[in-house]
BALOBA-1460 file (C-alpha; in Angstrom, 3 decimals):
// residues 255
<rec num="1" residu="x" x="5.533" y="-34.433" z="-8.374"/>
<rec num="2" residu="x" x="2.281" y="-32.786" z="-9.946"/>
<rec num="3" residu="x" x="2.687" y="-32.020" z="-13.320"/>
<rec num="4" residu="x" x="2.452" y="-28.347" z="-14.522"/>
<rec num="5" residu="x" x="-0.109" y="-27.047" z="-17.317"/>
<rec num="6" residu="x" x="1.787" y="-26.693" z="-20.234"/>
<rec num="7" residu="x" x="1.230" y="-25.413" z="-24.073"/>
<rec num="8" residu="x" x="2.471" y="-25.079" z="-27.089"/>
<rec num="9" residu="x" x="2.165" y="-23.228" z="-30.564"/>
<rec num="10" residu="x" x="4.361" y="-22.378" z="-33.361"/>
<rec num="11" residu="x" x="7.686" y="-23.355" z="-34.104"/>
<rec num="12" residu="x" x="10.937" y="-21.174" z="-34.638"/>
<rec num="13" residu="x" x="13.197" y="-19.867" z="-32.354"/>
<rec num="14" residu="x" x="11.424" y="-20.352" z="-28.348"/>
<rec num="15" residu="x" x="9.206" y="-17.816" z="-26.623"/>
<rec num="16" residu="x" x="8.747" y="-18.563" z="-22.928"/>
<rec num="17" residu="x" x="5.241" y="-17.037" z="-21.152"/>
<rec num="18" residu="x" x="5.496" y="-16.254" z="-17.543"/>
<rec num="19" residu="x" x="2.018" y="-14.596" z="-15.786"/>
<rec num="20" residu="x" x="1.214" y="-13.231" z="-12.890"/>
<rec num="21" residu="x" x="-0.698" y="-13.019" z="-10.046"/>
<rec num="22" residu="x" x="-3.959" y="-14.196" z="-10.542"/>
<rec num="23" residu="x" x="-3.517" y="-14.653" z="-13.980"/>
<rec num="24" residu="x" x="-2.590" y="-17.637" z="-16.029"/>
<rec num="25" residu="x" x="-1.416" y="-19.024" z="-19.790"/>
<rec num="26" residu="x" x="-4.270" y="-17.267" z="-21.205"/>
<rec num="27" residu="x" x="-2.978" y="-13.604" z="-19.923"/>
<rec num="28" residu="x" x="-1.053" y="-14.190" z="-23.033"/>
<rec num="29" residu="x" x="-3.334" y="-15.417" z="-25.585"/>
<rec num="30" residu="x" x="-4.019" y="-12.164" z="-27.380"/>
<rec num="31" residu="x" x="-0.157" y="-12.151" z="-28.093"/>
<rec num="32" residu="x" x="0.092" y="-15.731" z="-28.997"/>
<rec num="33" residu="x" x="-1.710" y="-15.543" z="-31.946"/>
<rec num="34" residu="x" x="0.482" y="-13.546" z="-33.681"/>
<rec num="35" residu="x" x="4.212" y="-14.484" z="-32.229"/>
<rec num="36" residu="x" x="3.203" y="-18.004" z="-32.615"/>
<rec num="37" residu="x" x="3.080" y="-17.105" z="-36.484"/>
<rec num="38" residu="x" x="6.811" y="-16.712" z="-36.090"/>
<rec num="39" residu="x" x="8.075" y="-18.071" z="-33.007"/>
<rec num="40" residu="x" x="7.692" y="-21.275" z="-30.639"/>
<rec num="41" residu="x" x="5.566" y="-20.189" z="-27.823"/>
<rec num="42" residu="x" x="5.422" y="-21.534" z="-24.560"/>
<rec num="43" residu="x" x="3.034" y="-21.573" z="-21.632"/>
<rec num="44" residu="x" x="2.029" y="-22.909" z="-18.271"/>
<rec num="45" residu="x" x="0.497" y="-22.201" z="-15.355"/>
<rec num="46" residu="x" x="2.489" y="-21.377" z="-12.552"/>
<rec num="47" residu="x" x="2.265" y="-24.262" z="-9.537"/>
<rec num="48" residu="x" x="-1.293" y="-23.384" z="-7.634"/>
<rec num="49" residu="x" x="-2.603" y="-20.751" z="-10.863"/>
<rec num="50" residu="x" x="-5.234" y="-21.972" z="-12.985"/>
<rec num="51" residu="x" x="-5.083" y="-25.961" z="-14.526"/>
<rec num="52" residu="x" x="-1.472" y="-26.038" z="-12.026"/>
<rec num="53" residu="x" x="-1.855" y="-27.875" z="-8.949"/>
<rec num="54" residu="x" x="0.188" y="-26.121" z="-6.003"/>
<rec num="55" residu="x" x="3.279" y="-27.965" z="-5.134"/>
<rec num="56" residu="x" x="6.042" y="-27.520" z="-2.572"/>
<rec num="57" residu="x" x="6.934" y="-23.776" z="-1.178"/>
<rec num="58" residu="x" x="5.331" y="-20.493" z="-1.647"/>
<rec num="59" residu="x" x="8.731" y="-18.576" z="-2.370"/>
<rec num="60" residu="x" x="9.845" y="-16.540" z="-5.854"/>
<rec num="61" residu="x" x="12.811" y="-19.195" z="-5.984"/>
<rec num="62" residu="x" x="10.147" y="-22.120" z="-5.608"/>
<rec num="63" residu="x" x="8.878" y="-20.681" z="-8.267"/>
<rec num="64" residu="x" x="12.144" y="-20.150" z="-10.616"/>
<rec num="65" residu="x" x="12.648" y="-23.904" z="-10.073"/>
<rec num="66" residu="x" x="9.156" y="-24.491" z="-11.868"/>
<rec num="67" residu="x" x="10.042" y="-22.501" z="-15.001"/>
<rec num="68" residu="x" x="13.013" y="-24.660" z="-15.250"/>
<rec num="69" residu="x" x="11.500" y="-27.788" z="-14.207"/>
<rec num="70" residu="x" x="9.320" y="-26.495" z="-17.487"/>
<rec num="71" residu="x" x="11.806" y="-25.710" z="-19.575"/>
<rec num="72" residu="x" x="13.584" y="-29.156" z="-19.404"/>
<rec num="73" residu="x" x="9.889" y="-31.320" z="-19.344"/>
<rec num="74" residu="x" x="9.449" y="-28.515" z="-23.384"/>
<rec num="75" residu="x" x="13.242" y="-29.561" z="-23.906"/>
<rec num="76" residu="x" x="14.484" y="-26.098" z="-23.737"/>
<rec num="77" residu="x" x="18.083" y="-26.841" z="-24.123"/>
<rec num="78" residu="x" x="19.065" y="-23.277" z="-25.058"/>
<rec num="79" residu="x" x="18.298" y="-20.035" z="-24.654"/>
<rec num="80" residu="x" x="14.483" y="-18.832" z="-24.799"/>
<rec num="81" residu="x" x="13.478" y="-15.347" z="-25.369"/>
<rec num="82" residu="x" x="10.872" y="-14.868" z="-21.592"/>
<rec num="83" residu="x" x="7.814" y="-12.493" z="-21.701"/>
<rec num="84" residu="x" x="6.334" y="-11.812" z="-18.761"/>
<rec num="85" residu="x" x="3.513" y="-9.829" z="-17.019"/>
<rec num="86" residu="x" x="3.112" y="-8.485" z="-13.734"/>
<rec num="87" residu="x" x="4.709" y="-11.087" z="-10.601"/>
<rec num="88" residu="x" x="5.891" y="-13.148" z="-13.339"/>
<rec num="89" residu="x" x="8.593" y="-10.558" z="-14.127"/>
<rec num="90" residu="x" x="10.029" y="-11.163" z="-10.669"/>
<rec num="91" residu="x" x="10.135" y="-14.497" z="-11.416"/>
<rec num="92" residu="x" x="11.669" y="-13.673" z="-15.013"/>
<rec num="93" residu="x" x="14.349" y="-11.530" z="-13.305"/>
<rec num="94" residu="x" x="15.377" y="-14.086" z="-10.859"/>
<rec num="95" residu="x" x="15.355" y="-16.690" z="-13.608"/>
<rec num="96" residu="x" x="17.955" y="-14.448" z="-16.374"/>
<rec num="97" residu="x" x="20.113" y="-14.412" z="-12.814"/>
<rec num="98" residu="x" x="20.047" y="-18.014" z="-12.090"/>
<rec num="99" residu="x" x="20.545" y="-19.636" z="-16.099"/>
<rec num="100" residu="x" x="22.115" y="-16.380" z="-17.233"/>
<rec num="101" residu="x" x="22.839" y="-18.769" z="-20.335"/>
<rec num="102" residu="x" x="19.279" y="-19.942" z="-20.496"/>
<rec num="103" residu="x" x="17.412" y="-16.551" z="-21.316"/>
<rec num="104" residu="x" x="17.961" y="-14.626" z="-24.361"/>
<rec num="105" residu="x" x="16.123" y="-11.406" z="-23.610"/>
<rec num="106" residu="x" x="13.097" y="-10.260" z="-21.691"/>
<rec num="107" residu="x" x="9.934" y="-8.692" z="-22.100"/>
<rec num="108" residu="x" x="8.687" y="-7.730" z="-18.835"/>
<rec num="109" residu="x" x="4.803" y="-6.201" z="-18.859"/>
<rec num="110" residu="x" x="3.958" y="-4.555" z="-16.168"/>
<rec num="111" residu="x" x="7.046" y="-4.249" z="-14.665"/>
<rec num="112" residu="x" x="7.670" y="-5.402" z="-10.389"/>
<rec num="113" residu="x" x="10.845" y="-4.921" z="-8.986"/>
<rec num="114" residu="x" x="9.814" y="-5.725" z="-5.343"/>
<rec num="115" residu="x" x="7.045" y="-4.762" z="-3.438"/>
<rec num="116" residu="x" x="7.518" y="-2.080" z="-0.693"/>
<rec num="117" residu="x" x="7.258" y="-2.349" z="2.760"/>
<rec num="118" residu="x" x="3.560" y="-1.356" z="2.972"/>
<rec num="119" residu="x" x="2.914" y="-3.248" z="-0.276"/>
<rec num="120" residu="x" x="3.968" y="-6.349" z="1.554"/>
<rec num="121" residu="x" x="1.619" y="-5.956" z="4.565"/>
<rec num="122" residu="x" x="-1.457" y="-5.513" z="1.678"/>
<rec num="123" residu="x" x="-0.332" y="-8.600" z="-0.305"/>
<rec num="124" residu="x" x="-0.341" y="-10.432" z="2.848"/>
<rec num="125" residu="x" x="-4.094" y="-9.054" z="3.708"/>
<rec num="126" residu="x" x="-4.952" y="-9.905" z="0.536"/>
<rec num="127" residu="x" x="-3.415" y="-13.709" z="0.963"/>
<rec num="128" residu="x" x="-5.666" y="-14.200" z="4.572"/>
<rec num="129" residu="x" x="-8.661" y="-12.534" z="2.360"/>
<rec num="130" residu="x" x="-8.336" y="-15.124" z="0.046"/>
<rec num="131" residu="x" x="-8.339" y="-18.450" z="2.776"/>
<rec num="132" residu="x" x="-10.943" y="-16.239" z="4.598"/>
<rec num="133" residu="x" x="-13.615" y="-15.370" z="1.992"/>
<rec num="134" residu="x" x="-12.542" y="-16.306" z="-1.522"/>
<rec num="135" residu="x" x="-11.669" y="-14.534" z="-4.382"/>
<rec num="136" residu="x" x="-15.240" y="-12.332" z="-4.974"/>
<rec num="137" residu="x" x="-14.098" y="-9.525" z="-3.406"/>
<rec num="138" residu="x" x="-10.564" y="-9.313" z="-4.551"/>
<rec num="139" residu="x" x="-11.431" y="-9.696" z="-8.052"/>
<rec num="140" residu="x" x="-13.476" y="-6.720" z="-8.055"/>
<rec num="141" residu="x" x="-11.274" y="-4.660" z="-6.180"/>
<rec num="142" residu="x" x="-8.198" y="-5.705" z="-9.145"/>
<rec num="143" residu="x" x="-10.681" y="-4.689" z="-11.796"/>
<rec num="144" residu="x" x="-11.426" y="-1.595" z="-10.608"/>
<rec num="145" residu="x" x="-7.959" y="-0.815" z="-9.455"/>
<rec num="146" residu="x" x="-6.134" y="-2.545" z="-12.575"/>
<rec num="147" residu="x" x="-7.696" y="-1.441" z="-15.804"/>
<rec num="148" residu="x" x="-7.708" y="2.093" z="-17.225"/>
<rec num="149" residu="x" x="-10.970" y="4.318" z="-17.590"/>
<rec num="150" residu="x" x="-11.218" y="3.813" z="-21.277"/>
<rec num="151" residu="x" x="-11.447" y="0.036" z="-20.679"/>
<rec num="152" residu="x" x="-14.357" y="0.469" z="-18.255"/>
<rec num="153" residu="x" x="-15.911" y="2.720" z="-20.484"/>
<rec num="154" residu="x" x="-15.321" y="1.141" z="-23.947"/>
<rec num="155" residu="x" x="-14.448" y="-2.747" z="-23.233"/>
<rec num="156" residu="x" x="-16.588" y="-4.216" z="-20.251"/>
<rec num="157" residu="x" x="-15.756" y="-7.407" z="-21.792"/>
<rec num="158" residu="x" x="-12.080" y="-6.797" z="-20.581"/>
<rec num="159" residu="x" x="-12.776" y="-6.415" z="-17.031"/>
<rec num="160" residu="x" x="-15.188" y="-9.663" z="-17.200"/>
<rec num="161" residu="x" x="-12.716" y="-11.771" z="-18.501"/>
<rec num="162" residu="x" x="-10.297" y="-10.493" z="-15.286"/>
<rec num="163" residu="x" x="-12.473" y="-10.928" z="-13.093"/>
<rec num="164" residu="x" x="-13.733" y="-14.179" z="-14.434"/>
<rec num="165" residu="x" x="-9.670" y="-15.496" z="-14.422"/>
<rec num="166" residu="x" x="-9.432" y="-14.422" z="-10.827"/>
<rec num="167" residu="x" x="-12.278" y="-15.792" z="-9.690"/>
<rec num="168" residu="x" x="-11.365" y="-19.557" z="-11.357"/>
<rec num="169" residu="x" x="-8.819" y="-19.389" z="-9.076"/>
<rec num="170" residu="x" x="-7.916" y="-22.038" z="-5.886"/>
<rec num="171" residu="x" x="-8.190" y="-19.585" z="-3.556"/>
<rec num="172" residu="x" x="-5.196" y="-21.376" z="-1.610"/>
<rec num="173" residu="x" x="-2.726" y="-21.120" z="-4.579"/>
<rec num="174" residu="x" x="-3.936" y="-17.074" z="-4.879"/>
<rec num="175" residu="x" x="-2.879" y="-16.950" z="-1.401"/>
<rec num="176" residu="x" x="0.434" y="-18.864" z="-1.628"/>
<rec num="177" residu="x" x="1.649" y="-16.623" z="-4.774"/>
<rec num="178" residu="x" x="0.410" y="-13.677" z="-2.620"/>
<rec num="179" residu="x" x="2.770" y="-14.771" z="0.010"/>
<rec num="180" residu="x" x="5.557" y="-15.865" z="-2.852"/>
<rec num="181" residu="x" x="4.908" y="-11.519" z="-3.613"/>
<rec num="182" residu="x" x="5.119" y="-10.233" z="-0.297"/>
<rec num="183" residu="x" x="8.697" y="-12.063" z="0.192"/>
<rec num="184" residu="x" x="10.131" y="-11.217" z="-3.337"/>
<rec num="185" residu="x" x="13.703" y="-9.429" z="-3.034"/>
<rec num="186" residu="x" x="14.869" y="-7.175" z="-5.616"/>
<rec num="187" residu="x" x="16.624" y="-8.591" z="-8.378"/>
<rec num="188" residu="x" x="20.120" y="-7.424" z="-9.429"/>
<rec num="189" residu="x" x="18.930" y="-6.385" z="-12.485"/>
<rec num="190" residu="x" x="22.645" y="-4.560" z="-13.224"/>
<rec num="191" residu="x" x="23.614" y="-8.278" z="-13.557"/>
<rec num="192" residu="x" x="21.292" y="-9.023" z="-16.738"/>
<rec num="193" residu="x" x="23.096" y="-8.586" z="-19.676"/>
<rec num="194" residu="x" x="20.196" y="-9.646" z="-22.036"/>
<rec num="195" residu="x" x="18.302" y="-6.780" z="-24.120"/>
<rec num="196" residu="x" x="15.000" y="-5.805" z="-21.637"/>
<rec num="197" residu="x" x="11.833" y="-4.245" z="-22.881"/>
<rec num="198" residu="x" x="9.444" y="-3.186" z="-20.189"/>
<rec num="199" residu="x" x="5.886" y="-2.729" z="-21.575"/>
<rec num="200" residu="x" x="3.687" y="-0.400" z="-18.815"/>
<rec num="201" residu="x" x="0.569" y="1.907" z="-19.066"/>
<rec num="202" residu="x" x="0.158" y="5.423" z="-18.210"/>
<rec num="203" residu="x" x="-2.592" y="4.038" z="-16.001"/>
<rec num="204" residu="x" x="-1.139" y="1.479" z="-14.220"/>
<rec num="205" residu="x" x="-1.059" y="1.533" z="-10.327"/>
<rec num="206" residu="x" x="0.397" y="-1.585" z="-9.974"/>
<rec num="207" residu="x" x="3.511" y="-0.390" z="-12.269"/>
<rec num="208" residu="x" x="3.562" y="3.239" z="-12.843"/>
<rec num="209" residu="x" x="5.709" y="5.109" z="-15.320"/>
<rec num="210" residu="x" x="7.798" y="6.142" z="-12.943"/>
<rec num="211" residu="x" x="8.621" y="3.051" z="-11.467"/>
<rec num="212" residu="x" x="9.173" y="1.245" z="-14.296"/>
<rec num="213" residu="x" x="11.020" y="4.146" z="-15.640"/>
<rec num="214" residu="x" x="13.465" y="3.753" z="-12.661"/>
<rec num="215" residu="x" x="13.449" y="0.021" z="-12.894"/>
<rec num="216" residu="x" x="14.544" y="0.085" z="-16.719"/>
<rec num="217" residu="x" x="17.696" y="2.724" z="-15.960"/>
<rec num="218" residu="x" x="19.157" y="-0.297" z="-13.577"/>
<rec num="219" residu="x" x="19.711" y="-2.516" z="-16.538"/>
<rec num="220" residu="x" x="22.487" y="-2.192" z="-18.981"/>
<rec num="221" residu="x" x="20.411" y="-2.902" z="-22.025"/>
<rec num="222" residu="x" x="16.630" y="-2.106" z="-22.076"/>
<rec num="223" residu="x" x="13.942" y="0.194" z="-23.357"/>
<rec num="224" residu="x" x="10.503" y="1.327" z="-22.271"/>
<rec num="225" residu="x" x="7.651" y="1.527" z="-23.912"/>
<rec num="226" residu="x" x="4.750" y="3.640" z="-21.997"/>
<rec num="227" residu="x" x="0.884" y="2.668" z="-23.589"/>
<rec num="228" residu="x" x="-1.472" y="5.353" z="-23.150"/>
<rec num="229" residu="x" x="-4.820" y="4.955" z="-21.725"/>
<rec num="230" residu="x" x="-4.080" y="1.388" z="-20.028"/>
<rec num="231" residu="x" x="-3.925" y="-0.339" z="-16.716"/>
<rec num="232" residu="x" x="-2.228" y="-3.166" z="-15.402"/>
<rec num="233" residu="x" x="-3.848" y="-5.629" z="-17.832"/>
<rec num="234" residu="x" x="-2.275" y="-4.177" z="-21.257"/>
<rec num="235" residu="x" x="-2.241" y="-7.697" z="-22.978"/>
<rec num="236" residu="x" x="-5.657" y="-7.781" z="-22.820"/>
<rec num="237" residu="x" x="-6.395" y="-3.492" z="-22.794"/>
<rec num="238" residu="x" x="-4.205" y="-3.071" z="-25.699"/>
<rec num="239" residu="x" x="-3.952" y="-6.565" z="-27.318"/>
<rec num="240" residu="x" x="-2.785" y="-5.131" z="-30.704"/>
<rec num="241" residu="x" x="-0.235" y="-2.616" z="-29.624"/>
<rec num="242" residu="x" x="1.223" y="-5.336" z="-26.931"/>
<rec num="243" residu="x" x="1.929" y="-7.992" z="-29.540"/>
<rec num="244" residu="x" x="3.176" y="-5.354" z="-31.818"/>
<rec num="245" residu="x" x="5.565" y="-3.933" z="-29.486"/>
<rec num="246" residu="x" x="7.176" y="-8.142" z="-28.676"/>
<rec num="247" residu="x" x="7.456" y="-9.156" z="-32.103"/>
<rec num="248" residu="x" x="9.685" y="-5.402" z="-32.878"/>
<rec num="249" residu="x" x="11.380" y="-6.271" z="-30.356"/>
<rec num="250" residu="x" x="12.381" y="-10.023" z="-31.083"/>
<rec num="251" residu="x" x="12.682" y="-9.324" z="-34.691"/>
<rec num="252" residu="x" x="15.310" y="-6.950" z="-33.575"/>
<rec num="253" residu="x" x="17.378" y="-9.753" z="-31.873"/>
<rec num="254" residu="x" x="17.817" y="-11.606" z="-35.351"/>
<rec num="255" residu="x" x="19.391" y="-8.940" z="-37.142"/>
């Protein structure tokens, strides 16, 4: 079986990192830095994303069986507290479903519920963009689409690194977690018991306020926090006010 990119950093109670599409481990590394001061933190790259070969099917439960197949190669045992941005909160979801006993709250960053109908139909023209002409294009189009006006304005450096991280992609994996997208099903999120924070911006297409507003009401314990003047790429837009907002959080499930 090919082995996943893993890595650690810090030591206390276990943070679990879960990114997205396009993204990998370091989507998170802004964050890191400070949890890792008080917490165990975890990361890999999903199966085809970054330093992960691609390995058996493109599906979100494929990709559940990963993050456990992860969690038992970091010896995991218990529960982990999983923060995760953009496709990796489907994953997350499906995962607090499937170990209910394994997850001991989530922090889901630009929140995704499911894709719509016509949202699948432009992930899956996005996946035959990707076999048919690489990852140039699409990278521009997510860093125009996926970070805020400020950050064009004020942090080029923001949209470089995006569009560098995309474009380090195999454009085959890209493709088979755009298909892995385009299948997701909703998550019966009424069935988490675990507290939920859901991180978006005020600019973010990909997650909108309202949407994530809407997707935080359908659990029984969660809170949203709404950053202004961001996109899609908050741990990165707003590095400071991200990590901020996680370690409130987690420090609120020890007391």
């Amino acid at each position: 079986m090919a082995r996943i990119f893993t890595e650690s950093n810090g030591s206390g109670v276990p943070i679990l990192f879960i990114h997205g599409l396009g993204g990998t481990s370091n989507v998170f590394t802004p964050q890191v830095g400070l949890l890792s001061r008080f917490f165990a933190c975890h990361r890999f790259d999903l199966p085809g994303a970054g330093q992960s070969p691609s390995r058996g099917e493109a599906t979100i439960d494929a990709l559940v069986e990963a993050t456990i197949d992860v969690m038992n190669e970091l010896g995991l045992e218990g529960s982990v507290h999983v923060v995760a941005h953009s496709m990796g909160t489907v994953v997350a979801q499906h995962l607090a479903l499937k170990v209910p006993d394994r997850v001991r709250s989530l922090v889901l960053i630009g929140p995704v519920h499911a894709p719509s109908e016509a949202g699948r139909t432009a992930i899956h023209d996005r996946a035959a963009k990707a076999r048919g002409e690489g990852l140039v294009g699409i990278a521009d189009q997510i860093v125009a689409g996926g970070t805020s006006a400020e950050t064009k304005a004020t942090k080029p450096e923001v949209g470089a690194f995006v569009r560098e991280m995309i474009m380090r992609q195999d454009p085959e994996g890209y493709a088979r977690h755009c298909e892995a997208l385009a299948g997701a099903q909703a998550a019966e999120v009424s069935q988490i018991l675990v507290r939920t924070l859901l991180i978006t911006g005020d600019e973010d297409n990909t997650s909108p306020p309202p949407a994530s507003a809407l997707l935080a009401s359908k659990f029984p314990i969660a809170e949203l926090v709404i950053l202004g003047r961001t996109g899609h790429w908050s741990t990165f837009e707003r590095a400071g006010e991200v990590g901020n907002a996680i370690v409130n959080f987690l420090f609120q499930q020890t007391l």
